[in-house]
C-alpha positions in Angstrom: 0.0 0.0 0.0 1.7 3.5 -1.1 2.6 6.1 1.8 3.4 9.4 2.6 6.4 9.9 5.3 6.2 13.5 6.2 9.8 14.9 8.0 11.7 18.3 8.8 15.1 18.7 9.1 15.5 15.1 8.4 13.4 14.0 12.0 10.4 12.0 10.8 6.9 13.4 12.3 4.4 11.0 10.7 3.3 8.2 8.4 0.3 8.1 6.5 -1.2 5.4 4.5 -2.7 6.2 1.1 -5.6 4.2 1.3 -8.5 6.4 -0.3 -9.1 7.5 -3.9 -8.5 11.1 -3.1 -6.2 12.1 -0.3 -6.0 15.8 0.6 -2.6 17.7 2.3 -3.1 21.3 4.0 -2.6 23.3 6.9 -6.7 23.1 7.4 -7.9 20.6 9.9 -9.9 18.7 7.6 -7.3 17.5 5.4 -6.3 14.2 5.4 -2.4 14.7 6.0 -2.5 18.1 8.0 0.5 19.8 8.5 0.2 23.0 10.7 2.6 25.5 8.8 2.5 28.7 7.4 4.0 27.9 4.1 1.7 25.2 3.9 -1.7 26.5 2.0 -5.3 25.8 3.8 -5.6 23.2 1.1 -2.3 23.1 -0.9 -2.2 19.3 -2.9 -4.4 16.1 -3.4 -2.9 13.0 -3.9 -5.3 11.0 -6.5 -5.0 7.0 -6.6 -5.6 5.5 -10.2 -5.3 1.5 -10.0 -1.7 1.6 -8.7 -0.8 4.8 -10.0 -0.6 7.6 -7.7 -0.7 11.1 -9.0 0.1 14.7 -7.4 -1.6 17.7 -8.0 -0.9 21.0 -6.8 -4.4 23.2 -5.6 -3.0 26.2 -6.6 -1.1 26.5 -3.6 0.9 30.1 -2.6 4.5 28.6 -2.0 3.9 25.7 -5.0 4.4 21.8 -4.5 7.9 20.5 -5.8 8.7 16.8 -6.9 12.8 16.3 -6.8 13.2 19.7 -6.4 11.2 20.4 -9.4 7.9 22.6 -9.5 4.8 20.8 -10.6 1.2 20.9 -11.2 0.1 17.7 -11.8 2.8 14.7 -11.5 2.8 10.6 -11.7 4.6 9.8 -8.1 7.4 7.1 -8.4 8.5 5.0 -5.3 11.4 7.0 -3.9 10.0 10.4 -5.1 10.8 12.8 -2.8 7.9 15.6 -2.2 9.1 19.6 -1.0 6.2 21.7 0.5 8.0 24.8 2.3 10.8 23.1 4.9 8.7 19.9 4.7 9.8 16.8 2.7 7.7 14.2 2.0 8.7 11.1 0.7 6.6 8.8 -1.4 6.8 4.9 -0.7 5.1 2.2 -2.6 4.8 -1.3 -1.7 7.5 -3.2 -0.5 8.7 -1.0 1.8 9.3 -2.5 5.6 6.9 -1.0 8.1 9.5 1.1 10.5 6.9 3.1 12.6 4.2 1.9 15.1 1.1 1.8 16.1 -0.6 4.2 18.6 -1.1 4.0 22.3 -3.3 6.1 24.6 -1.4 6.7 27.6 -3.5 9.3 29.0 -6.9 11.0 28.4 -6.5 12.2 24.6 -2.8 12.5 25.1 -1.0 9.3 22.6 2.7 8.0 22.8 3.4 5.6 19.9 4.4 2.1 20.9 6.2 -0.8 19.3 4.1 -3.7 18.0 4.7 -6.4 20.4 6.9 -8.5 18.5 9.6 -6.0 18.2 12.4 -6.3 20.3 13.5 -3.6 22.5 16.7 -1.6 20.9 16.6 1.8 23.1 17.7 2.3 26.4 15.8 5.3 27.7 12.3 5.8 27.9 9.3 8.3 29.2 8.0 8.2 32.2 4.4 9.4 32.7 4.3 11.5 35.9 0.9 13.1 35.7 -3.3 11.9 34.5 -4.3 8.5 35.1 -1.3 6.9 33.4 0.9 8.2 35.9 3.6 5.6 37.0 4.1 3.7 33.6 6.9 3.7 31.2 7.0 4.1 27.4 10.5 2.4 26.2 12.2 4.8 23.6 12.8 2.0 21.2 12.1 3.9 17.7 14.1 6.0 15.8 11.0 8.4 16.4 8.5 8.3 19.0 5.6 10.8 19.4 3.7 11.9 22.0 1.1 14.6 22.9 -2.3 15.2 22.2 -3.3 15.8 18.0 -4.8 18.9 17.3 -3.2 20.6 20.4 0.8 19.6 20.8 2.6 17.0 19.5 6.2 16.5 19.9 9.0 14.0 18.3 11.4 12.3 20.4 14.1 11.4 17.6 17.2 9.4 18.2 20.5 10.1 17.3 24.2 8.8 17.1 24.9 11.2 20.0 21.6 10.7 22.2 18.3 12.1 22.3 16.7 15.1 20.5 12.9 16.6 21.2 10.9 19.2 18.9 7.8 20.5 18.5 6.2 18.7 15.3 2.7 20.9 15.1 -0.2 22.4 17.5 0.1 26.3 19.3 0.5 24.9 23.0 4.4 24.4 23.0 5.8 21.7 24.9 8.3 22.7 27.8 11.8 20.9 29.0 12.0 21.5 32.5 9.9 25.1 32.1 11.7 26.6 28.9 9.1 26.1 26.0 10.6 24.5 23.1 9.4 24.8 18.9 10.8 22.9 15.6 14.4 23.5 16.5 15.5 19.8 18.1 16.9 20.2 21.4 19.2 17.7 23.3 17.6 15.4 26.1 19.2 14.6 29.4 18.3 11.8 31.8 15.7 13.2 34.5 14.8 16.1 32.3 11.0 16.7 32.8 8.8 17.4 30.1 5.2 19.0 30.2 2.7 18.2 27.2 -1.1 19.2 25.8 -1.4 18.9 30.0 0.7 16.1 30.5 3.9 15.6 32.7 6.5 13.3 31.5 10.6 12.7 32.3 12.8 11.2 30.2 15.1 8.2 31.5 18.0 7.1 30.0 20.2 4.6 31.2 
């Protein structure tokens, strides 16, 4: 089944499955793929599934949709296409492709971590600890390249890891996310074990070993 894997600045922030006939992108909320940016039009492209073709068209969109670094109004997508809307990238993946990301978990009223399906085997060693809601007490292992957390629609964050540890940012919503008090936004910051991190109302601390 085709996807579209959405990143900026090279940190992953979701996955979505092409699974309708007509998939809409835009910075509205009804969109199908919403991504809450400025240089992102209120509805920017549609995504159009012919058999097991898949085909781009831009909506007359302010900043323009690019395909390879090439402006386009209507474009055939190729497995490995890579798709430019403002700082975004999103890249195109047709079937075959391993599934790398997991499914969701609610860990707290409306607030969502994503969790590993239960026959991965654990690869991190750090993980979240919930401190606040009615998930207080329990532990999200950090065993993804990416994990997500936070509440859609108000703050969601990306915990990415890297060769030299862990890195949080603010992937979309207005509430930003604080590290022990200081707010953070798109720009990745570094994690250290015991930091404490409030988000859409929720209190977490990261533990790494």
């Amino acid at each position: 089944m085709p996807k579209m894997i959405v990143s900026i600045d090279g940190v992953v922030i979701k996955e979505v499955q092409l699974t309708k006939d007509r998939t809409t992108l835009g910075r509205r909320p009804y969109n199908d793929i919403v991504i809450d940016n400025l240089a992102v039009s209120g509805e920017h492209a549609v995504m159009q599934m012919s058999g097991a073709d898949v085909f781009l068209e831009d909506l007359n969109s302010t900043n323009g949709t690019y395909v390879n670094g090439k402006a386009i109004k209507k474009q055939q997508l190729q497995n490995g296409d890579t798709v430019e809307i403002g700082k975004y990238k999103i890249k195109f993946a047709h079937d075959g492709a391993p599934e790398s990301y997991e499914k969701t978990m609610v860990i707290n009223s409306g607030a969502v971590v994503q969790s590993p399906e239960a026959a991965a085997a654990p690869v991190g060693n750090a993980a979240i600890k919930v401190m606040s809601g009615a998930a207080a007490g329990r532990e999200v292992p950090l065993v993804k390249v990416v994990t997500t957390i936070g509440k859609p629609g108000v703050a969601v964050a990306a915990i990415t890891r890297r060769p030299h540890g862990y890195v949080v940012a603010l992937v979309e919503g207005t509430a930003k996310p604080t590290v022990n008090g200081s707010a953070i936004g798109t720009e990745a910051i570094n994690l250290r074990h015991g930091d404490l991190i409030e988000l859409a109302g929720t209190q977490m601390q990261f533990i790494q070993q």
